[in-house]
Every structure is written in structure tokens, then in C-alpha cells.
C-alpha positions in Angstrom: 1.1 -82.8 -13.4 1.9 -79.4 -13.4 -1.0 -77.2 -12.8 -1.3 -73.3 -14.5 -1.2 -70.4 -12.9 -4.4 -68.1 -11.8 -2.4 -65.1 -10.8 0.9 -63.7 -12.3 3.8 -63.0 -9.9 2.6 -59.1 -9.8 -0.7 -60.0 -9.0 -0.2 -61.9 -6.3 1.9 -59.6 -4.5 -1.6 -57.0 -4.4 -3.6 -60.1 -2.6 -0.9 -59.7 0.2 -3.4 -56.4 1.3 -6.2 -57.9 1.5 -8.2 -58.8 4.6 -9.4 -62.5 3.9 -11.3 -63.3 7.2 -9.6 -61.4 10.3 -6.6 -61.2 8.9 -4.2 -60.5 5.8 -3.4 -63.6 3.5 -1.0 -63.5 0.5 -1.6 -65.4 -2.4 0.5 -66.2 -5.1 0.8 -68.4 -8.5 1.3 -72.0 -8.1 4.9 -72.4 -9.5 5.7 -68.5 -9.1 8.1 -67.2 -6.1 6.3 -65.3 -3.3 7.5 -61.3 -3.7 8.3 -59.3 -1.1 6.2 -55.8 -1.1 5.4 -52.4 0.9 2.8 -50.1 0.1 -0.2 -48.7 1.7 -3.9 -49.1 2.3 -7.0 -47.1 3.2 -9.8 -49.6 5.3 -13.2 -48.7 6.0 -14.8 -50.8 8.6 -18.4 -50.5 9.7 -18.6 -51.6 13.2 -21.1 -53.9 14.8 -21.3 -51.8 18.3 -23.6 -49.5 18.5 -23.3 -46.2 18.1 -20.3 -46.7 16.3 -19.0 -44.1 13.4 -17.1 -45.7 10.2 -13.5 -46.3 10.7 -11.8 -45.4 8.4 -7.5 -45.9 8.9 -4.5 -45.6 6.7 -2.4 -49.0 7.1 0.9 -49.3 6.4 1.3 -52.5 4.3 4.3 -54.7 4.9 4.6 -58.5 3.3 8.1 -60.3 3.2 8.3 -63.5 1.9 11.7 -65.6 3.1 12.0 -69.0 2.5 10.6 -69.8 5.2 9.0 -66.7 7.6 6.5 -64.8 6.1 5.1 -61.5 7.2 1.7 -60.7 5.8 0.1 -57.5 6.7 -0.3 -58.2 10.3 0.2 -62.1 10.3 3.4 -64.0 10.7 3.7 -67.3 9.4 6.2 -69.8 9.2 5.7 -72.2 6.3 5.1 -76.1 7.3 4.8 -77.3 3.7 5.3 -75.7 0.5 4.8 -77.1 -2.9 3.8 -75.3 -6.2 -0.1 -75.4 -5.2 -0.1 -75.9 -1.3 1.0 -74.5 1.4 0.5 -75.1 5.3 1.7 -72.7 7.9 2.0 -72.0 11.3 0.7 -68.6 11.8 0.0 -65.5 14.4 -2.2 -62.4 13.6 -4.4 -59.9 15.6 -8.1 -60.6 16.0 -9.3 -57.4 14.1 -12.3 -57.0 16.5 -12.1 -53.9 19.5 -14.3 -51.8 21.4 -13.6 -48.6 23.0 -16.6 -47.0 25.0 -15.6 -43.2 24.3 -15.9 -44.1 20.5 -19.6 -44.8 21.0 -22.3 -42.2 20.9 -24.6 -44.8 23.1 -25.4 -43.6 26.5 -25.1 -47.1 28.0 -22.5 -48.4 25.6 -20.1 -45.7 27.3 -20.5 -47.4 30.5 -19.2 -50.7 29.3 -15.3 -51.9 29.6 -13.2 -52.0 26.5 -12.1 -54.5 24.5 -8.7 -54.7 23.0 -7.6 -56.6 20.0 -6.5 -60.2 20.5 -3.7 -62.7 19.6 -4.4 -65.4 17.5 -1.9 -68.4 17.1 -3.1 -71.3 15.0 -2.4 -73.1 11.7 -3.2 -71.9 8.0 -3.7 -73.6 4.5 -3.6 -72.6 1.2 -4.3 -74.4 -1.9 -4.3 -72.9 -5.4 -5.5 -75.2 -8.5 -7.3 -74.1 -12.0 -10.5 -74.0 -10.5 -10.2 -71.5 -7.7 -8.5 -71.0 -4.5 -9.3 -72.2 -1.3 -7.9 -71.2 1.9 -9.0 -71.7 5.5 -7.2 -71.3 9.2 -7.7 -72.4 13.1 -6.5 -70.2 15.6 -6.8 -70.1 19.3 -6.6 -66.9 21.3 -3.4 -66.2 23.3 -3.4 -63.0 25.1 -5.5 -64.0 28.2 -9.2 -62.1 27.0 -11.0 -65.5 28.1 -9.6 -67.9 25.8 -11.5 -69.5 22.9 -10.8 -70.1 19.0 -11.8 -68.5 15.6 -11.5 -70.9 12.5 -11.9 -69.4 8.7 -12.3 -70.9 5.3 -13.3 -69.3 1.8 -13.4 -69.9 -1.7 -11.8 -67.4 -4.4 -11.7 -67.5 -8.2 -9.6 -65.1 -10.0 -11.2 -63.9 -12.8 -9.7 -61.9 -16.3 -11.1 -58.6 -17.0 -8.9 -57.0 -19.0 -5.8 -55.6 -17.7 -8.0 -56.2 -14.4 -8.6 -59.2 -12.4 -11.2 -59.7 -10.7 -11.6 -62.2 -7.7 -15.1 -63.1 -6.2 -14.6 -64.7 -3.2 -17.4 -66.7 -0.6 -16.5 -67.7 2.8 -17.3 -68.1 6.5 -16.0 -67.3 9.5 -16.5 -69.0 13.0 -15.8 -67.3 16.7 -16.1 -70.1 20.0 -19.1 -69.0 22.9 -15.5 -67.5 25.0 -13.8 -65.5 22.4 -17.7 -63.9 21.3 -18.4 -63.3 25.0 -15.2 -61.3 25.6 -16.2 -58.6 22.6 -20.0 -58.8 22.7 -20.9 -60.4 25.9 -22.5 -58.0 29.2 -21.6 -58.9 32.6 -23.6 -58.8 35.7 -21.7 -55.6 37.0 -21.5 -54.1 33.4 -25.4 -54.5 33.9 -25.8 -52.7 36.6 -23.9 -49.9 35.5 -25.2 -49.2 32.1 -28.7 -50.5 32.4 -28.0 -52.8 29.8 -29.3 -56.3 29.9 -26.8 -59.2 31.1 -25.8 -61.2 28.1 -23.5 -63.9 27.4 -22.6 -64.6 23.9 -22.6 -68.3 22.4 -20.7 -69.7 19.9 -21.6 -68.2 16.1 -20.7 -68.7 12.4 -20.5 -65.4 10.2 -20.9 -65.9 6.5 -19.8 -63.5 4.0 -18.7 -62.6 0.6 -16.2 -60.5 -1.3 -15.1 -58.9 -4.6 -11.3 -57.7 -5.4 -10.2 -55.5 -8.1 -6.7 -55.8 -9.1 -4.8 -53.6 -11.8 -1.3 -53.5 -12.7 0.7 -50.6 -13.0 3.7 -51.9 -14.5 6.5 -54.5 -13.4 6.3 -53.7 -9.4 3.4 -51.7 -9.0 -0.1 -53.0 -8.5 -3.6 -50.9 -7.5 -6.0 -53.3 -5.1 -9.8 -52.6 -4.3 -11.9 -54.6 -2.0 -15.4 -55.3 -0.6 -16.7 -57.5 1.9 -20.0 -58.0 3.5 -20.4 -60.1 6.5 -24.3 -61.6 7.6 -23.0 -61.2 11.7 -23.7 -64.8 13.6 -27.1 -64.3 15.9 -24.6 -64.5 18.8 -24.0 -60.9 17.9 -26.7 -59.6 16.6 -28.8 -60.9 19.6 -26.0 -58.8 22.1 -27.7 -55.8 23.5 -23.8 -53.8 22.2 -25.1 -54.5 18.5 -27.1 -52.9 16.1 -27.8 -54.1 12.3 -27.3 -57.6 10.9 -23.9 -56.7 8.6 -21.0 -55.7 8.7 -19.5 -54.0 5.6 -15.9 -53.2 4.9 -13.6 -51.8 1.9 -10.1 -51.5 0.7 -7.5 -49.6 -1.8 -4.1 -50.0 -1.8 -1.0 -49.8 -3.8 1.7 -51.4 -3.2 5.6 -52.1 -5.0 6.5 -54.9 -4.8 10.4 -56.7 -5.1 
């Protein structure tokens, strides 16, 4: 059996922009071909680090779908298995997580090493039916920052409003003890430098949940908003380079897409 679609073609090309765990998912109707789209976005990021001012960036957004390849805001993806409601992928992205002493107004925190975003490699899945969308990912680190895995999963229901839809979405994210240690850990030297205690980050599982706006603006063009809040894993919170318990993060975009 067939199943309906939750999104049209146009609104699916908007979900392209959005940050669904650490990195940029697209989403489209079962049944409806994957559009290409460019556009651009303004992100707010609250950090964990301490000390930290809210980022906000302008991001150039970029998604091509071939039959094949995708490109996904930051993620490439080459499709496994495609059918109207399913989709498995072999994908690449950026571990959106860094830290860059001179951006801290911490005293100690400036006497710590950086750390610089990561590469993921893994697989993804999709599946889109009349009762929601679910969507979840493995992926180890690959660019030698002491090794270890993230995995994602989350839950989305697109929701009329309107000539809006609105998408609720509930998920969790989960960083291994290495990959945790790299951006939050303290090491005996870092120690005695900064005065800091030594601290090496375990394993942790960061839930969180999310609301998307999304508003047509004829044929091609589509308006996004987004908010997330993540409850940080105790792994973090308990790192002498955090403060707070959250992390809290927004987006609007518009983007054309083909």
C-alpha cells in the first residue's frame, strides 16, 4: 500500500536547512522527488564552554539531490536504499561542536588547547509514514581527534497550521567517553596550566526537543524557523569547561528551491 504524503515537495526542500542532531537532514514526501535548493540561513548557537558569547553565523545553504549523491547542508550522502518511505544512506558531515580559547572570557578557559570540528562517517536512515517521521544515524569520527562515535535518532510529526506547518520534533543524541573527552575533557598538562581540574569525560546521552515553522512563499520559495533545546549529558555538564545544563539554538532561512 501506498502511504500519503506529510510534506508537499516545497516543503520538504525547507527541512533540507535544518539542523536535526549535529547535522543537516533533508526530508521529503514519501512518493515526491527530492528538489534541489540554495538559500541561506542565520544560526544562533548558545555554547556549552564557559565564558562563551552567542554565535550567531550566516550559512550558506546548499542541498542537491542526484539520484544517488546527495549534499545536505554540510552532509554528503550517498543513498543505499530508496523506496517511497525509506531511505538508508551512507553519509559524512562535520561534528558541529569546537572550542577556541580566545573566544572565551574565562581566565583559565584561555589557557586550554582548541578544539576543531570533526569528521563524521557513518550510516543514516529515514523513514517517513502517516504517523510521523523517524530518522536516526551512526557515525564514527575520522579525522584523528581521538577516535570515538556519535549516534542520533528522533521523532518528527508535521503538523498543518494553515499555510504553515508546523513540526514538533523529540530526539536524542549520544557522544562515546573518546569523542566527549576530546571537546570537554582536561588533561594533566592543561591542568597545570590553567589551574583547572583534570577531567576526563565519559560516555553521555543528550536529549532534546524541537519546533519548526515552515511557510511557503510560492512555487520555489519557502521561509524555515527553528528551535532546539538540548538537556547536555552529565559528561558535560560535570567538565570543569562547562557552565549551565542546556544548550539552546535557533534558525531562519529561505531558501529556492528547483
Amino acid at each position: 500500500m501506498r502511504v500519503q504524503p506529510l510534506l508537499s515537495p516545497a516543503l520538504g526542500v525547507a527541512i533540507a536547512v535544518l539542523f536535526a542532531s549535529t547535522t543537516a537532514q533533508a526530508q521529503v514526501a514519501p512518493g515526491a522527488k527530492p528538489r534541489s535548493s540554495v538559500g541561506l540561513a542565520v544560526a544562533a548557537q548558545k555554547s556549552p564552554y564557559a565564558g562563551y558569547d552567542t554565535d550567531v553565523l550566516p550559512i550558506p545553504v546548499v542541498n542537491y539531490e542526484g539520484k544517488s549523491f546527495h549534499l545536505r547542508g554540510g552532509s554528503l550522502g550517498w543513498k543505499l536504499f530508496n523506496s517511497d518511505s525509506t531511505e538508508v544512506s551512507l553519509l559524512a558531515s562535520p561534528y558541529m561542536m569546537r572550542f577556541k580559547h580566545k573566544d572565551t572570557d574565562d581566565v583559565q578557559l584561555r589557557q586550554l588547547s582548541n578544539r576543531s570540528l570533526s569528521a563524521m562517517a557513518g550510516v543514516a536512515v529515514r523513514h517517513t509514514a502517516p504517523w510521523g517521521i523517524v530518522q536516526a544515524n551512526v557515525q564514527a569520527e575520522v579525522s584523528g581527534h581521538g577516535g570515538g562515535f556519535a549516534a542520533d535518532a528522533k521523532y518528527a510529526y508535521p503538523i498543518p497550521a494553515g499555510k504553515v506547518t508546523l513540526i514538533p520534533g523529540i530526539g536524542a543524541g549520544y557522544a562515546s567517553a573518546d569523542l566527549n573527552d576530546y571537546y570537554f575533557g582536561v588533561s594533566a598538562r592543561e591542568s597545570a596550566r590553567s589551574g583547572l581540574a583534570m577531567y576526563k569525560a565519559g560516555s553521555g546521552v543528550s536529549p532534546y526537543i524541537d519546533l519548526t515553522a515552515i511557510m511557503p512563499l510560492g512555487a520555489h520559495w519557502v521561509a524555515t524557523g527553528s528551535l532546539r533545546r538540548t538537556r547536555l549529558s552529565d559528561a558535560i555538564t560535570d567538565s570543569p569547561m562547562t557552565e549551565g545544563k542546556h544548550m539552546d539554538s535557533a534558525l531562519i532561512a529561505l531558501s529556492y528551491g528547483f
